[in-house]
C-alpha positions as CSV (number, residue, x, y, z in Angstrom):
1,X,2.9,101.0,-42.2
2,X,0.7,99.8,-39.1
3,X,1.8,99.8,-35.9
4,X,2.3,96.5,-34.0
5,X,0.0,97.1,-30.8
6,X,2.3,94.7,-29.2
7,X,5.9,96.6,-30.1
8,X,5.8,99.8,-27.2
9,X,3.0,98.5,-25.0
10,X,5.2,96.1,-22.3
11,X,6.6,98.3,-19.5
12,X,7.6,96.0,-16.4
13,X,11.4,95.1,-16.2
14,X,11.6,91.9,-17.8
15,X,14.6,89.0,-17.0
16,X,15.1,85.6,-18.1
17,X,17.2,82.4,-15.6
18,X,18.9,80.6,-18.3
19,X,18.7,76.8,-17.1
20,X,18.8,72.9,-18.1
21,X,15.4,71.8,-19.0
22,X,15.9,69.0,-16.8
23,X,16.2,71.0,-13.6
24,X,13.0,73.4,-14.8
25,X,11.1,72.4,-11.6
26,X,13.9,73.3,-9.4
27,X,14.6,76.3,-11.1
28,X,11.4,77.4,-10.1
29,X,11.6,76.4,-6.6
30,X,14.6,78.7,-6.2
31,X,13.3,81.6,-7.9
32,X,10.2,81.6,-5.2
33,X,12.9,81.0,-2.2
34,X,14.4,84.5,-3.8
35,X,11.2,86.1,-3.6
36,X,10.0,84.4,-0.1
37,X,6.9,86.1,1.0
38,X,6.4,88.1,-2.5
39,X,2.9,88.2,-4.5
40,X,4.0,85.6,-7.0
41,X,2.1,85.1,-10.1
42,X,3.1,81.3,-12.0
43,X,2.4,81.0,-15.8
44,X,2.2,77.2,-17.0
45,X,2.0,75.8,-20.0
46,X,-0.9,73.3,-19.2
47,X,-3.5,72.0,-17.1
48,X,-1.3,69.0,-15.9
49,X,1.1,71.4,-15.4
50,X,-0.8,73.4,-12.6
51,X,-2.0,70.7,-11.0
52,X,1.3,68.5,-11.0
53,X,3.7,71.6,-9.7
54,X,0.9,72.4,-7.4
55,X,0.7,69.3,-5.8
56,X,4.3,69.3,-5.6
57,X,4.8,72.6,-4.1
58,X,2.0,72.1,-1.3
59,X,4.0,68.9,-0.4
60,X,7.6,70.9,0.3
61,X,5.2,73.6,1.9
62,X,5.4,76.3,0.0
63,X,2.0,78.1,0.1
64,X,0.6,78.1,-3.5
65,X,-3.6,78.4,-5.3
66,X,-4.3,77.1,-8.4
67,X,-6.6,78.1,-11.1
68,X,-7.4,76.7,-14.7
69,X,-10.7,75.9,-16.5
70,X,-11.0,72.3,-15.6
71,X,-11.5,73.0,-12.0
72,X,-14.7,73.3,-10.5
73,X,-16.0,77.1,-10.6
74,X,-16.3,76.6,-6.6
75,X,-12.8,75.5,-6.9
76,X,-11.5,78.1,-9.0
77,X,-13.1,80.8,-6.8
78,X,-11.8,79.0,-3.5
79,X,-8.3,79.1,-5.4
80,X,-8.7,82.7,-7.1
81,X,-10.1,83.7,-3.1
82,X,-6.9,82.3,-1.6
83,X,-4.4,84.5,-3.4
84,X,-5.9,87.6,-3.5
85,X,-7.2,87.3,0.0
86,X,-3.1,86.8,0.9
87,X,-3.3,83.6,2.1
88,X,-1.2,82.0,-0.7
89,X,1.8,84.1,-2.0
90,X,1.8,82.0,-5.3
91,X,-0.9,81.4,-7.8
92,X,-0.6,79.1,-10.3
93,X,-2.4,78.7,-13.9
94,X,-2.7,78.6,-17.4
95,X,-4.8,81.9,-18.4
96,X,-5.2,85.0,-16.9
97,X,-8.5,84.8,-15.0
98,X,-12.0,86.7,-16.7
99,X,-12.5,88.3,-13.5
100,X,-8.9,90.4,-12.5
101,X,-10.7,92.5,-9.7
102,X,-9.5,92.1,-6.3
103,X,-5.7,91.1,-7.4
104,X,-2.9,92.1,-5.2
105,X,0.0,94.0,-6.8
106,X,2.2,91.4,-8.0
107,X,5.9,91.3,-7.3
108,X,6.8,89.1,-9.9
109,X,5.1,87.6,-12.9
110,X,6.8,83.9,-13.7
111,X,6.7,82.5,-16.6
112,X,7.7,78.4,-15.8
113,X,8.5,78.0,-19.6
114,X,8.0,80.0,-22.3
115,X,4.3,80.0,-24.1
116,X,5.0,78.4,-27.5
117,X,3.0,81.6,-28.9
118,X,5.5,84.7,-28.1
119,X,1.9,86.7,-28.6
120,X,0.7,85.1,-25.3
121,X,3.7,86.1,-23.3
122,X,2.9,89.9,-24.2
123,X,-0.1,89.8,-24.3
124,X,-0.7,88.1,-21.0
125,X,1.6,90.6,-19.4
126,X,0.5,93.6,-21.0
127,X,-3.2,92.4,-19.6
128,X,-2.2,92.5,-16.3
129,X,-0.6,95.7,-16.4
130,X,-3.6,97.2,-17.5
131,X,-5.1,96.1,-14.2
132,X,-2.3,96.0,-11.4
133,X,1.2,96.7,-10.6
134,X,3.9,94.3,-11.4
135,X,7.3,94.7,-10.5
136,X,9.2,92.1,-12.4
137,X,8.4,89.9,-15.2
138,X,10.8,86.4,-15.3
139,X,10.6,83.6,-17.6
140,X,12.9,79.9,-17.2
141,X,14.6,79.8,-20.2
142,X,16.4,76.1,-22.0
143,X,19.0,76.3,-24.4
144,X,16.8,76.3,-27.3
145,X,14.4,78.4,-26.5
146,X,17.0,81.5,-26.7
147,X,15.3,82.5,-30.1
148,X,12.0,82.8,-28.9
149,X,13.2,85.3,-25.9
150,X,15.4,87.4,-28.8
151,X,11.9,87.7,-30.9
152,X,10.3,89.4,-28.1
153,X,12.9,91.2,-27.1
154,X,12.7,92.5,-30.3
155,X,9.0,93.0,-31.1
156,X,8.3,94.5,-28.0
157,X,11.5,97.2,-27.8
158,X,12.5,96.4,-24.3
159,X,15.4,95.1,-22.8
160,X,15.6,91.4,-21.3
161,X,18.0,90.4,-19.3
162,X,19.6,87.8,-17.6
163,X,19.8,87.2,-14.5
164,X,21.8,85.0,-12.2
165,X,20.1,82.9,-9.3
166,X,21.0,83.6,-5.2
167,X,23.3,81.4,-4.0
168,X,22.2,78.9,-1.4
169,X,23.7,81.0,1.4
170,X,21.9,84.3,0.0
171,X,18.8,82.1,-0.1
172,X,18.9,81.0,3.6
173,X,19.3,84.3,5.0
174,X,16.4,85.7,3.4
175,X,14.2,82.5,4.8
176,X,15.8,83.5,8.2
177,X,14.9,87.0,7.8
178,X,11.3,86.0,6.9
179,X,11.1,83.5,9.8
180,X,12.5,86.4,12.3
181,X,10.2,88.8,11.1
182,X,6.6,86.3,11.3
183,X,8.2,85.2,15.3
184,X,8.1,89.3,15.6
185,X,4.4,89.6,14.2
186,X,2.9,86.8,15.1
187,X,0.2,86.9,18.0
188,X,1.6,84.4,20.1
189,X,-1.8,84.9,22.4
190,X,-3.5,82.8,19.7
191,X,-1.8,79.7,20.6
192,X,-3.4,76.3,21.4
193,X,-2.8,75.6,25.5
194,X,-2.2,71.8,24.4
195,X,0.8,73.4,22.4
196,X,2.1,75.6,25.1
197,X,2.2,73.0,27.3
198,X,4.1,70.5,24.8
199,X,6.3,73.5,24.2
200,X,7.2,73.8,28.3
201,X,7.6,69.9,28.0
202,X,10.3,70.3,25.2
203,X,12.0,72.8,26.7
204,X,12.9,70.8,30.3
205,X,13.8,67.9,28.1
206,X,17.1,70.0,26.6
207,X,18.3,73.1,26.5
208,X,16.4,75.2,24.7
209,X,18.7,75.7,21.9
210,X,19.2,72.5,21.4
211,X,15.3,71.8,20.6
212,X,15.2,75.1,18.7
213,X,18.1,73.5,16.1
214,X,16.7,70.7,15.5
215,X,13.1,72.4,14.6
216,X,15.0,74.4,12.3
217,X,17.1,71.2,10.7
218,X,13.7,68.8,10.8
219,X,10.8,71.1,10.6
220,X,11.4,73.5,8.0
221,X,12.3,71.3,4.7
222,X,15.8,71.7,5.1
223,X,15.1,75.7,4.3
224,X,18.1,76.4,6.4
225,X,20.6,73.9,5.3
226,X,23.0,74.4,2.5
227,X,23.0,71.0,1.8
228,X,19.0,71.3,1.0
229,X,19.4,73.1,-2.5
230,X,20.1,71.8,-5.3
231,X,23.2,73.2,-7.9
232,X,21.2,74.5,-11.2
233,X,23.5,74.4,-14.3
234,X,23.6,78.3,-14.9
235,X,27.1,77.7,-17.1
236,X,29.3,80.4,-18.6
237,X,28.8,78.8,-22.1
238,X,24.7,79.2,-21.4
239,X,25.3,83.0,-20.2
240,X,27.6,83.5,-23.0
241,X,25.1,82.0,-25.4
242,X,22.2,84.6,-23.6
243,X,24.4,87.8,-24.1
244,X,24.8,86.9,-28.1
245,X,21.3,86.0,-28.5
246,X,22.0,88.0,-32.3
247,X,25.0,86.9,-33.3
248,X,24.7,83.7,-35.7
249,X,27.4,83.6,-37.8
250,X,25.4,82.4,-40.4
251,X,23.6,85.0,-43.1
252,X,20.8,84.7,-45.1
253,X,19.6,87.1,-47.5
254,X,16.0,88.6,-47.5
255,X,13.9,90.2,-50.1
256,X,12.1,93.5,-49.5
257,X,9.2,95.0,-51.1
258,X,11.0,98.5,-51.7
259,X,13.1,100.1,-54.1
260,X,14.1,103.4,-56.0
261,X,10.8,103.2,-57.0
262,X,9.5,103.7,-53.6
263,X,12.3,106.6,-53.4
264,X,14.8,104.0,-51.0
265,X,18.9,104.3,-51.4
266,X,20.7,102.6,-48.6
267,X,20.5,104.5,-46.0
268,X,16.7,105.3,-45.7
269,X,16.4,101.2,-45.8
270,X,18.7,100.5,-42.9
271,X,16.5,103.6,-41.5
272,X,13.6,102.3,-42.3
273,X,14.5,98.3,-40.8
274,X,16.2,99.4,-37.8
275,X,13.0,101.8,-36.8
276,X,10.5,98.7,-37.5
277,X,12.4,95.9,-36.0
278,X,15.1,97.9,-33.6
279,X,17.9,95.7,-34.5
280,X,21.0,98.0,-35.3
281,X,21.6,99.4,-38.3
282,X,25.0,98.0,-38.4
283,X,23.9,94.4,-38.7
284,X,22.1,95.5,-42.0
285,X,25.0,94.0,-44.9
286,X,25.3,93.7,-48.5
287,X,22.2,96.2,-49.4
288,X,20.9,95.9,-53.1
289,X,18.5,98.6,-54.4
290,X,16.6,97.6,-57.5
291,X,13.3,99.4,-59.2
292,X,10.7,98.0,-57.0
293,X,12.2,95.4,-54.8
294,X,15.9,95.3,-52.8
295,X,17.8,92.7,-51.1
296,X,19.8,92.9,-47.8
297,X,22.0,90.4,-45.4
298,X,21.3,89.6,-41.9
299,X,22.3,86.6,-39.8
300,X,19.7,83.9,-39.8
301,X,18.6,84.4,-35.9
302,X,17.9,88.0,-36.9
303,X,16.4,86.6,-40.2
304,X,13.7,84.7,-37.9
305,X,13.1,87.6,-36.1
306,X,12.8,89.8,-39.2
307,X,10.3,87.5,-41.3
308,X,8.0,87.3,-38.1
309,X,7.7,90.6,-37.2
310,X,6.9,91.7,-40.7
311,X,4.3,89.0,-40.9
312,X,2.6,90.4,-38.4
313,X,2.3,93.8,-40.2
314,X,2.0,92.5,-43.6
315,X,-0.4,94.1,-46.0
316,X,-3.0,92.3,-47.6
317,X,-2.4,88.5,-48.2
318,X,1.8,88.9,-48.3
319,X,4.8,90.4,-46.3
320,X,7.0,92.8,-47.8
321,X,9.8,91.0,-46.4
322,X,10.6,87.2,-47.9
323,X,13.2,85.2,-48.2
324,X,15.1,85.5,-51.2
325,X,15.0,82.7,-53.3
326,X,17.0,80.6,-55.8
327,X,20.5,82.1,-57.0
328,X,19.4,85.3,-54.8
329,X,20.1,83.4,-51.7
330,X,22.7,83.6,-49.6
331,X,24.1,80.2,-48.9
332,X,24.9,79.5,-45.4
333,X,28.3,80.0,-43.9
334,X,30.2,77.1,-41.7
């Protein structure tokens, strides 16, 4: 049987945020506070999308480029320019651009939702890789999106896994760390007289530490106050729900292809499943070898994930895999 190109071809370390759909845009500000400074790839669903996080972004200044085909070339070029000339940390956009030369090495890959299509999460990723380094791949993930995560985790033979977000307190000493290290770099010979001279004026008006504190409560977005960041519903039942991403209790039975016929007995069929879908052979029940066809048990998460990755190496105008039908069906359990 064929290969899926997709199945061993992803090799960056790849981690979902389990979240609430309805904090999705906060989700994603936190994840680029954790990776302040980083080369940060966004991946959104649409057009609107780009624009309307982009827009919102720029406004809480975080330093972010967009690019999707209904800008103007000039201003997908100016955008495209921006990142990979360093001076935005975060592109945003739909499609990976035609052009990838020039492209820093990424530190992390974000997907803001996940494509509707598993195909264009690996394949946008594996695209990339052919190009540049990525460190991390992430994706936001909603409670019912959890299948779609366990099908690629599946097709693609890798591990995902969760991860938690950086406490508000963990997120303000990296923005202080990042703030102490520009004050260190920066050329402070560059400055504006009229600026300087404001500055001196500040400085006789209070104590100096006094005027620095407020900067850092007023000018800075509230980077540096806890009360600034927002609680994201990462709950136990949500985590617990991402670390059994395979365990429906319901089972459904599926029809294969292969039998004694084909030289199968159990065992060369679990074989023969686990090595083309790498779910373990232990969650292979109820095997029935006939002539030319057998039956086997799964739960129906795993079902999902079984039907769709044999569609995609079906032979001719069928899969070898189907769901069994009439009074060879499994009914559902409670």
């Amino acid at each position: 049987m064929a290969t899926d190109p997709l199945v061993t071809s992803i090799q960056t370390k790849q981690y979902f945020f389990d979240i609430h759909s309805s904090e999705r845009f906060q989700a994603l500000r936190r994840i680029l506070d954790m990776y302040t400074g980083a080369s940060i790839i966004v991946f959104c669903r649409t057009k609107k999308d780009v624009d309307h996080i982009s827009e919102k972004l720029t406004l809480l200044n975080y330093n972010v480029s967009s690019y999707h085909g209904d800008l103007s070339p000039t201003a997908r070029e100016r955008g495209l320019k921006k990142f990979t000339d360093k001076k935005s940390n975060v592109l945003l956009l739909t499609d990976i651009p035609a052009q990838l030369n020039g492209l820093p090495d990424i530190d992390l890959i974000l997907f803001s939702i996940i494509p509707q299509d598993p195909d264009s999460y690996m394949q946008r990723i594996i695209r990339l890789e052919s190009a540049i380094k990525i460190k991390a791949v992430a994706t936001l993930i909603a409670p019912n999106e959890f299948k779609k995560i366990a099908f690629i985790k599946r097709v693609t033979k890798t591990d995902i896994n969760h991860k938690a977000f950086l406490s508000p307190d963990e997120i303000i000493e990296i923005k202080k760390k990042a703030l102490l290290d520009k004050v260190q770099t920066f050329d402070f010979k560059t400055l504006d007289s009229d600026i300087l001279s404001f500055a001196n004026d500040l400085m006789d008006s209070r104590d100096p530490k006094d005027v620095l504190a407020y900067l850092l409560t007023h000018g800075y977005y509230g980077a540096f106050s806890k009360s600034s960041y927002q609680s994201l519903s990462q709950s136990s039942s949500s985590n617990k729900h991402a670390e059994n991403l395979d365990h429906s209790v319901s089972g459904e039975r599926l029809f294969i292809a292969l039998g004694k016929a084909d030289g199968i007995d159990d065992h060369m069929l679990i074989d023969f499943l686990y090595d083309e879908t790498n779910i373990e052979k232990d969650r292979f029940t109820e095997i029935k070898i006939f002539e030319t066809f057998s039956f086997f048990v799964v739960t129906a998460d795993e079902a999902e994930i079984i039907l769709e990755i044999f569609r995609r190496k079906k032979r001719g105008k069928r899969s070898i895999v189907e769901r069994a039908k009439g009074k060879d069906a499994v009914k559902k359990k409670s």
